[in-house]
C-alpha positions in Angstrom: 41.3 -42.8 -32.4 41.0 -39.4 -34.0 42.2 -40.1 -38.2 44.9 -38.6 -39.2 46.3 -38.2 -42.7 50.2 -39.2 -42.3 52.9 -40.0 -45.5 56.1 -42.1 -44.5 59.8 -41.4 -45.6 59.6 -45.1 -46.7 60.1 -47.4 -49.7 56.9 -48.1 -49.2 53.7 -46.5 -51.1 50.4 -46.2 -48.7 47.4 -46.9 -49.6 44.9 -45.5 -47.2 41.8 -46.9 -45.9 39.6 -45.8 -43.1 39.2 -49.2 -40.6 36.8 -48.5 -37.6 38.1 -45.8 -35.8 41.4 -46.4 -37.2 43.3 -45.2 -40.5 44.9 -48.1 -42.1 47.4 -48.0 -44.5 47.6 -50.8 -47.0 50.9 -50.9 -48.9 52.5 -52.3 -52.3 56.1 -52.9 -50.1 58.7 -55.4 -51.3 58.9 -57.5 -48.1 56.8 -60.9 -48.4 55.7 -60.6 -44.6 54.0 -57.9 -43.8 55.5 -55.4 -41.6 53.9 -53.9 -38.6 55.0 -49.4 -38.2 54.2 -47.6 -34.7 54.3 -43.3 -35.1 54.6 -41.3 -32.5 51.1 -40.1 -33.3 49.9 -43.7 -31.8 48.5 -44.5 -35.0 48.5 -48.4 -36.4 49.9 -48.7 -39.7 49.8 -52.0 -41.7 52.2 -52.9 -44.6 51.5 -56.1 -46.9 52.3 -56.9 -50.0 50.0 -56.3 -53.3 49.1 -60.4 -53.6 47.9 -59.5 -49.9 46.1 -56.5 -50.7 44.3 -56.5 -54.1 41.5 -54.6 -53.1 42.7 -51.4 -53.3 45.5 -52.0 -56.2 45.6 -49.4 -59.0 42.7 -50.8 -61.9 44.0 -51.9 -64.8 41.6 -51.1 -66.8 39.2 -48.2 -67.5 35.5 -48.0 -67.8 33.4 -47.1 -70.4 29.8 -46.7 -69.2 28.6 -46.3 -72.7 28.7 -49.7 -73.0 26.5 -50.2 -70.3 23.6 -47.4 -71.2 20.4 -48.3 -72.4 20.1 -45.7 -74.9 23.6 -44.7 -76.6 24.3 -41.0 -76.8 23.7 -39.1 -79.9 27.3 -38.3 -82.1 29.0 -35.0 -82.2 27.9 -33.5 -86.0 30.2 -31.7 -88.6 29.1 -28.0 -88.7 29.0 -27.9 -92.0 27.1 -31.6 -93.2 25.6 -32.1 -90.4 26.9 -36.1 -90.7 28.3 -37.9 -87.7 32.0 -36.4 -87.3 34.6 -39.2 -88.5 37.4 -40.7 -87.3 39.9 -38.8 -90.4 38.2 -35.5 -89.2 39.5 -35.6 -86.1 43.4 -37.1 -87.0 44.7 -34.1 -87.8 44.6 -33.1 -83.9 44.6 -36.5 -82.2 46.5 -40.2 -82.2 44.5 -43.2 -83.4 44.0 -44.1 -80.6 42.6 -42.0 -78.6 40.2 -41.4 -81.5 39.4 -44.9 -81.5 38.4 -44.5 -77.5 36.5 -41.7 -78.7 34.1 -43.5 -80.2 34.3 -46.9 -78.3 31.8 -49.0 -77.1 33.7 -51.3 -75.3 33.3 -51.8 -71.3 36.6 -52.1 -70.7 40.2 -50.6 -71.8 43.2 -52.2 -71.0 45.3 -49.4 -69.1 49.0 -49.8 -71.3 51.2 -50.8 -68.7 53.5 -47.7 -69.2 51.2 -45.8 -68.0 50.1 -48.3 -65.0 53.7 -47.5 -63.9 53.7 -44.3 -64.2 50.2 -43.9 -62.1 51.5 -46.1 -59.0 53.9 -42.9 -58.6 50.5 -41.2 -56.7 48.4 -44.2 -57.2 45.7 -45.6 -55.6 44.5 -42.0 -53.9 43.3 -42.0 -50.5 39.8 -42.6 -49.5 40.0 -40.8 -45.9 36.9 -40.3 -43.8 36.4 -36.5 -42.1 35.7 -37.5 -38.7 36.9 -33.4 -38.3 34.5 -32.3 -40.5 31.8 -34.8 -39.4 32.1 -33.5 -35.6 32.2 -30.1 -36.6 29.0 -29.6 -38.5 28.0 -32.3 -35.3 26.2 -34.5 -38.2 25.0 -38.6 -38.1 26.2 -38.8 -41.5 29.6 -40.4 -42.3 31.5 -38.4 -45.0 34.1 -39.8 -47.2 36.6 -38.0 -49.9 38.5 -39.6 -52.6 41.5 -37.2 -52.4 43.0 -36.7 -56.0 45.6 -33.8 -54.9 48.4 -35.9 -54.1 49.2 -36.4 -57.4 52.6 -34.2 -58.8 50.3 -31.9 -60.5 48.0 -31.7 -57.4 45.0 -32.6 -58.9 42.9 -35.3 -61.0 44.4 -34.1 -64.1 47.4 -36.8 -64.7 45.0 -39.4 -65.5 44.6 -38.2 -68.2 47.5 -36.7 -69.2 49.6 -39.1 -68.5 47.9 -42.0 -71.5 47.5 -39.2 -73.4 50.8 -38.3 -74.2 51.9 -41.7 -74.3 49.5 -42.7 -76.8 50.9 -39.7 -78.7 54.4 -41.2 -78.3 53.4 -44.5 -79.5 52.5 -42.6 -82.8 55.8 -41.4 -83.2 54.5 -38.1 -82.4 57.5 -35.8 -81.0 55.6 -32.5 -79.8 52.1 -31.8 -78.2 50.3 -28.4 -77.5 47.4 -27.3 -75.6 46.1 -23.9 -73.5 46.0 -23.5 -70.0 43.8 -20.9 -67.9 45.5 -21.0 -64.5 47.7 -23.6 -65.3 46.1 -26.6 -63.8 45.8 -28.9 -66.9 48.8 -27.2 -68.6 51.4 -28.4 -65.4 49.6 -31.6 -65.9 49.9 -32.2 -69.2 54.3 -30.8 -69.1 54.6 -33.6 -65.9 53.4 -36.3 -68.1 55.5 -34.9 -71.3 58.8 -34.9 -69.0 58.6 -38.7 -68.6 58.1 -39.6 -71.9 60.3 -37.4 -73.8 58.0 -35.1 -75.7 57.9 -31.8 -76.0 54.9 -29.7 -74.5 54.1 -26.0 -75.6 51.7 -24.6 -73.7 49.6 -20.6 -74.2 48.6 -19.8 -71.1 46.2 -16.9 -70.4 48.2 -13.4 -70.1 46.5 -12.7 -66.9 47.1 -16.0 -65.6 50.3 -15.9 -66.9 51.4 -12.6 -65.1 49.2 -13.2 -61.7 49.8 -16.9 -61.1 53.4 -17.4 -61.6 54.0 -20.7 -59.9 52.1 -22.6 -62.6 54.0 -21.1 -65.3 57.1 -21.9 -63.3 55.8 -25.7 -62.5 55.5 -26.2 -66.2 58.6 -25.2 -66.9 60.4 -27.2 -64.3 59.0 -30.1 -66.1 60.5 -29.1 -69.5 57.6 -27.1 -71.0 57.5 -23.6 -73.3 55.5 -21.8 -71.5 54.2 -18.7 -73.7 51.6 -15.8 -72.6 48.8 -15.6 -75.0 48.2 -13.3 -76.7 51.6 -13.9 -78.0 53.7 -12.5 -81.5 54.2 -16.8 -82.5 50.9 -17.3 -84.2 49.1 -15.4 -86.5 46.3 -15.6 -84.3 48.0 -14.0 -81.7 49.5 -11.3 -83.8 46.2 -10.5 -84.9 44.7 -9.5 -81.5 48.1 -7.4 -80.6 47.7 -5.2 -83.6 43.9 -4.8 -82.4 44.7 -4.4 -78.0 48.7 -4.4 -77.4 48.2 -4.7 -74.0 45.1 -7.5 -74.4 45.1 -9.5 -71.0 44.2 -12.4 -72.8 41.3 -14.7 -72.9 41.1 -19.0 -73.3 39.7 -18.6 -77.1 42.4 -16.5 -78.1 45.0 -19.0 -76.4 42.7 -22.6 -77.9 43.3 -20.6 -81.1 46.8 -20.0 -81.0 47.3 -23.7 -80.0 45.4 -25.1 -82.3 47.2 -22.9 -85.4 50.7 -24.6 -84.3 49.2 -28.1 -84.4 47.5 -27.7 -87.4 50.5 -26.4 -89.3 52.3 -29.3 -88.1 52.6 -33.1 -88.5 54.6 -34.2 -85.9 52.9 -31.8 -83.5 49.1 -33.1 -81.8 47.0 -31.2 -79.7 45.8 -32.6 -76.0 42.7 -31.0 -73.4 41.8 -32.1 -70.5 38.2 -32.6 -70.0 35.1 -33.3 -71.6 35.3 -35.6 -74.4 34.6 -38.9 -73.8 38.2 -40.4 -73.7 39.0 -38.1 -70.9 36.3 -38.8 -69.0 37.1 -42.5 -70.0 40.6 -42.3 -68.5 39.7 -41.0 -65.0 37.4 -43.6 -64.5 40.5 -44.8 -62.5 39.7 -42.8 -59.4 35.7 -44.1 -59.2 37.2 -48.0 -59.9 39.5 -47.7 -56.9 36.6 -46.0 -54.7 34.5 -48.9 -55.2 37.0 -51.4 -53.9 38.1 -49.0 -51.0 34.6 -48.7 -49.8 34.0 -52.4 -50.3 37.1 -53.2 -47.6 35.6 -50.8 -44.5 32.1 -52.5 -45.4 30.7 -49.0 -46.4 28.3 -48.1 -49.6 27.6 -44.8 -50.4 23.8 -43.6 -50.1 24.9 -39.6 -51.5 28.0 -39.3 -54.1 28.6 -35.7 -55.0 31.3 -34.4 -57.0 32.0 -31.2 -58.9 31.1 -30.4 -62.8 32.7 -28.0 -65.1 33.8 -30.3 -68.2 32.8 -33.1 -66.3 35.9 -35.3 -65.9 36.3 -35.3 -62.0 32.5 -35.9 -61.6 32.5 -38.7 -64.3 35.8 -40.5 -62.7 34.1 -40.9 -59.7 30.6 -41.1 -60.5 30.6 -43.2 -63.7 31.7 -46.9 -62.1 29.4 -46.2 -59.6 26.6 -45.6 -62.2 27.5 -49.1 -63.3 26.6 -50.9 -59.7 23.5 -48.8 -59.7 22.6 -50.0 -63.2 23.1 -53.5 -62.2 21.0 -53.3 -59.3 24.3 -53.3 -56.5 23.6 -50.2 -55.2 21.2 -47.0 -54.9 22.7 -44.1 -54.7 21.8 -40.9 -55.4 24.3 -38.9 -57.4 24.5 -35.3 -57.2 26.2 -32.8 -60.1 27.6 -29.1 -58.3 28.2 -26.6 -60.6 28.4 -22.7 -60.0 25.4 -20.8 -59.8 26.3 -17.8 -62.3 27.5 -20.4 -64.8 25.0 -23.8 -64.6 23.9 -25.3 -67.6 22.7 -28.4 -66.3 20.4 -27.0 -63.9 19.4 -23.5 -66.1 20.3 -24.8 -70.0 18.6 -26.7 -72.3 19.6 -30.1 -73.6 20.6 -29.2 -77.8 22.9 -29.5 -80.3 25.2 -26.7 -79.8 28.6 -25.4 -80.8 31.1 -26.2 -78.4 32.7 -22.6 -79.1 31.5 -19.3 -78.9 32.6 -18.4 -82.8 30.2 -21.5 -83.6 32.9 -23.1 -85.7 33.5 -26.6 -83.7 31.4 -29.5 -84.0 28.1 -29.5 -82.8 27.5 -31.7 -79.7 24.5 -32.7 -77.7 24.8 -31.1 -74.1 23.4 -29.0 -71.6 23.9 -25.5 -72.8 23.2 -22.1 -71.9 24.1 -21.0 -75.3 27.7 -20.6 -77.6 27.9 -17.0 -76.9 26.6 -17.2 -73.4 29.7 -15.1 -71.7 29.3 -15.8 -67.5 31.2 -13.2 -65.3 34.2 -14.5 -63.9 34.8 -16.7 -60.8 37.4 -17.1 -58.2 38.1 -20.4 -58.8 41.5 -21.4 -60.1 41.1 -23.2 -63.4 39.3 -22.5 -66.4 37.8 -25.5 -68.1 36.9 -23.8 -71.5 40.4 -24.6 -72.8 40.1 -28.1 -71.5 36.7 -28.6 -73.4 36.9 -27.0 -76.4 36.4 -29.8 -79.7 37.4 -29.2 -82.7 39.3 -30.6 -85.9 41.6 -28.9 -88.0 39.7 -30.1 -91.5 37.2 -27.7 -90.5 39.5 -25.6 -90.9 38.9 -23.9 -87.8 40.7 -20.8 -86.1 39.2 -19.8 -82.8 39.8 -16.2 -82.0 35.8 -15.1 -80.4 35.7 -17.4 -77.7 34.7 -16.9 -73.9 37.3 -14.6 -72.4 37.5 -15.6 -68.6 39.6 -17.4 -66.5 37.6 -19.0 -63.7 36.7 -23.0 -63.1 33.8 -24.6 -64.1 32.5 -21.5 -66.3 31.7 -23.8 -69.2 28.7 -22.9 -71.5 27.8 -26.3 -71.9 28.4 -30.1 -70.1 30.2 -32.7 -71.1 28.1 -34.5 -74.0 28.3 -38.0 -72.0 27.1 -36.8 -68.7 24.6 -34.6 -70.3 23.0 -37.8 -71.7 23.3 -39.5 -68.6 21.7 -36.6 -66.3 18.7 -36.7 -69.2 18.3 -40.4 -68.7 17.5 -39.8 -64.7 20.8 -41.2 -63.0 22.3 -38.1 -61.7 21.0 -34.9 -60.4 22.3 -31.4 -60.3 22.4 -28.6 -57.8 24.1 -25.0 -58.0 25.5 -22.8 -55.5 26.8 -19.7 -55.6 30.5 -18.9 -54.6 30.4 -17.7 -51.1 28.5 -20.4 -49.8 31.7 -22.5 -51.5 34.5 -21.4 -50.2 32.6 -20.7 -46.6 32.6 -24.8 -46.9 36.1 -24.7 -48.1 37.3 -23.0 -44.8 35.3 -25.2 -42.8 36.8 -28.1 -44.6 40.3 -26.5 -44.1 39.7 -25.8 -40.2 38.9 -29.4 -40.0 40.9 -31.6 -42.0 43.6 -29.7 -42.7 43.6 -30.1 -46.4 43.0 -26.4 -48.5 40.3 -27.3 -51.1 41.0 -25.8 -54.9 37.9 -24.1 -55.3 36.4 -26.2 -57.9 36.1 -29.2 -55.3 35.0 -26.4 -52.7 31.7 -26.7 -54.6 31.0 -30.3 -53.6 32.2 -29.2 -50.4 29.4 -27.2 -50.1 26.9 -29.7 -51.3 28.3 -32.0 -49.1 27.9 -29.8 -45.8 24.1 -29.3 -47.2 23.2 -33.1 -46.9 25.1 -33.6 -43.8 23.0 -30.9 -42.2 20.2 -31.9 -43.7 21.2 -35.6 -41.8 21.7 -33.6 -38.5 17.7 -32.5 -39.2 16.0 -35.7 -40.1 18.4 -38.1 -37.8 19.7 -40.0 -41.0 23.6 -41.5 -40.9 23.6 -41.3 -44.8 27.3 -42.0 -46.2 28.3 -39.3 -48.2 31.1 -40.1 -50.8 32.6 -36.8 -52.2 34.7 -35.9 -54.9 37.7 -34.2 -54.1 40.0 -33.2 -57.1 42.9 -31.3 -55.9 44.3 -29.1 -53.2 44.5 -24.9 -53.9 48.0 -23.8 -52.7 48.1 -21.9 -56.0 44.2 -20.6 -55.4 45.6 -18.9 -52.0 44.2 -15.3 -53.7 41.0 -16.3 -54.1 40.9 -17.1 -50.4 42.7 -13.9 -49.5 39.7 -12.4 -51.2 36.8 -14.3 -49.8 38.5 -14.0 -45.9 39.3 -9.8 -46.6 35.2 -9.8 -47.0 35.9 -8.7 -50.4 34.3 -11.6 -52.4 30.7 -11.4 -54.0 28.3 -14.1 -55.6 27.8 -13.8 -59.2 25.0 -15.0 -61.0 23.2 -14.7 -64.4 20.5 -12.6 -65.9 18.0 -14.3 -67.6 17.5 -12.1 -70.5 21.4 -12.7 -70.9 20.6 -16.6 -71.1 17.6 -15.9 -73.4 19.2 -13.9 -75.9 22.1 -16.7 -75.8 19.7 -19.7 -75.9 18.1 -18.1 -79.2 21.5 -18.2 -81.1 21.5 -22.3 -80.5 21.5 -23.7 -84.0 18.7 -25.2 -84.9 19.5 -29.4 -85.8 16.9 -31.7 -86.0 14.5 -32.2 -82.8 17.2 -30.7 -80.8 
């Protein structure tokens, strides 16, 4: 039977599972027998209880893959010493803990059980197989998408938010700020402040502010100031009114004006989204569940591909799995997307760079196309500059020069950890260009039904690549794909693209050169 991708009016939370040509629902119900549904759709849905179905239960715990590495990677640097950044440099801006995850090298981090409850609302995700998609591009492969868009925010972004603020709670900590491009992390970050009482202040690009409304109006229905940066509050703000009143904005003027309010603050810490490695750490969540999903239909992936911008969607899903290959489990072979006019894993070098364009933050070792490398911007819906950007207030640091755009994944550099681990050989990279993504995304749409965000339209179009590839050689390859969030509030970019009015951007490579050049020169870096 055809799949289908149903939700109930029930008590009960599904937990969806592909089963020969079935979909299956496993579910957390209260009932100690199982209980046996019938829709009018003909499709067989099977309750049990958790004790009946641990398999795909929510993890409770997260994975650290550093522990697992054969070579550690190298620490971020203070720009000014040049010395390993400390734990007091960075406690102006975050909790204890979280600093403490920073830095771990455990395996394994117990998952509070606060914020175990307050996943189950969305968790586990669905692992659904695109029959749709497979018949369409009339491919041997199998393809596979861990869907993270049925969360409240309608994407990956809650798991993280969600222990983030509640480790900020725990410290007593009553108000939290951060930046938001489109709004993504920034509705993500007021959900999780609405359930545990603190207030959330977010600067959200002017721009974004004025053309994507429903984000700004999602944060506020969860309890959030929403403000338009550049905005009259800060100094920093202030400062670039006198210069352009009617300044659209741009993500280093709202990470500065942020940052100045938590800074000038105690009881106020600042969150992001992506990036560092306790991000990355907490959405290890969606790669644990994967494994155990895949394990129950008697699948193993032989392609995982996922998208990078910061890195936190690809290393949720990609990083446990990177643990079975290191153990000798399994073999697959890991694929990075990341947009052609803006890829520094495939075009940058691998350096100590700032993680700003002003060259103020702590220097980290990534893949970089440069600090002042400026891409043009991108149709897709989130920036991850705001989410990425790492810096501590003892440097006394005010960020006012940084990349002014507002696309997804239009990073200058990758996220430290999976920089390391795509230099060690257990990942590759690939970049396409924008029209070839959301042409996938449409297909995708046509097919399963689901409208992509365009960030995930980039493994999309990875994805179609191998399975075509599979229709050439004969090969039934499982592909396992990344898919972090639907684009209901992205609907403009796919006016554009079907209007014929979209175009691909790319980079010059005298830009790049000139940027590269700039990289600060540390060590053998």
């Amino acid at each position: 039977m055809a799949q289908q991708s149903l939700f109930l009016s029930t008590n009960i939370r599904p937990t969806f599972l592909v089963k020969g040509d079935d979909l299956w629902f496993g579910c957390f119900a209260s009932k100690s027998k199982p209980t046996h549904l019938k829709l009018s759709a003909g499709c067989s849905i099977k309750a049990t209880s958790a004790a009946d179905f641990k398999a795909t239960e929510v993890p409770h715990q997260w994975y650290n893959l550093i522990a697992d590495l054969p070579i550690k990677p190298p620490p971020p640097l203070h720009p000014k010493t040049l010395e390993p950044v400390k734990p007091e440099d960075l406690s102006p801006l975050f909790p204890d803990e979280l600093i403490k995850q920073e830095a771990s090298s455990e395996r394994f981090i117990d998952i509070p059980e606060e914020v175990l409850d307050v996943y189950k609302l969305w968790r586990p995700t669905p692992l659904i197989r695109a029959r749709r998609l497979e018949k369409l591009l009339d491919t041997p492969a199998k393809i596979y998408y861990k869907y993270e868009g049925g969360s409240p925010a309608g994407s990956h972004k809650p798991n993280t938010a969600v222990p983030q603020v509640w480790y900020n709670a725990q410290q007593g900590i009553k108000n939290v700020v951060t930046e938001t491009g489109a709004g993504q992390w920034g509705s993500a970050l007021a959900f999780a402040c609405s359930l545990f009482g603190l207030n959330c202040e977010v600067w959200q690009v002017r721009a974004s502010y004025d053309q994507k409304p429903y984000r700004k109006l999602m944060m506020q229905t969860w309890g959030a100031k929403v403000h338009p940066s550049p905005s009259n509050i800060t100094e920093a703000g202030r400062r670039i009114l006198q210069i352009d009143p009617s300044s659209p904005g741009s993500l280093g003027i709202a990470i500065s004006e942020a940052v100045e309010i938590a800074a000038a603050k105690a009881d106020t810490m600042y969150c992001l989204g992506s990036v560092l490695n306790h991000v990355l750490l907490h959405q290890t969540v969606i790669g644990e569940e994967c494994i155990k999903q895949m394990e129950a239909i008697g699948e193993t992936p032989d392609v995982i591909i996922g998208c990078t911008g910061g890195g936190s969607n690809f290393a949720g899903l990609a990083f446990p799995f990177i643990r079975e290959k290191l153990n000798g489990k399994i073999n697959p072979l890991i694929r990075a997307v990341e947009p052609a006019a803006c890829p520094s894993l495939t075009k940058g070098v691998y350096a100590y760079d700032y993680g700003d364009t002003a060259g103020l933050t702590p220097l980290m070792k990534m893949h970089t196309l440069g600090h002042d490398f400026i891409p043009d911007p991108i149709h897709a819906g989130k920036a991850l500059l705001v989410e990425e950007a790492y810096c501590s207030c003892s440097f006394s640091i005010l960020l006012t020069t940084c990349s002014n755009f507002t696309g997804g994944l239009r990073y200058h550099g990758m996220a430290p950890l999976i920089s390391h681990v795509f230099e060690l050989g257990f990942m590759e990279a690939c970049a396409i260009p924008q029209i070839e993504c959301f042409r996938g995304a449409i297909q995708f749409a046509r097919s399963e039904g689901l409208i992509p965000a365009p960030e995930p339209a980039h493994a999309i179009a990875a994805t179609i690549r191998e399975a075509l590839h599979c229709k050439e050689t004969g090969e039934s390859k499982v592909i396992l794909m990344a898919m972090c969030g639907h684009g209901h509030f992205d609907l403009p970019a796919y006016e554009k693209y079907l209007q014929g009015g979209m175009v691909d951007l790319s980079f010059e490579d005298d830009k790049i050169q000139a940027s590269l050049a700039n990289i600060p020169q540390v060590g053998s870096s």
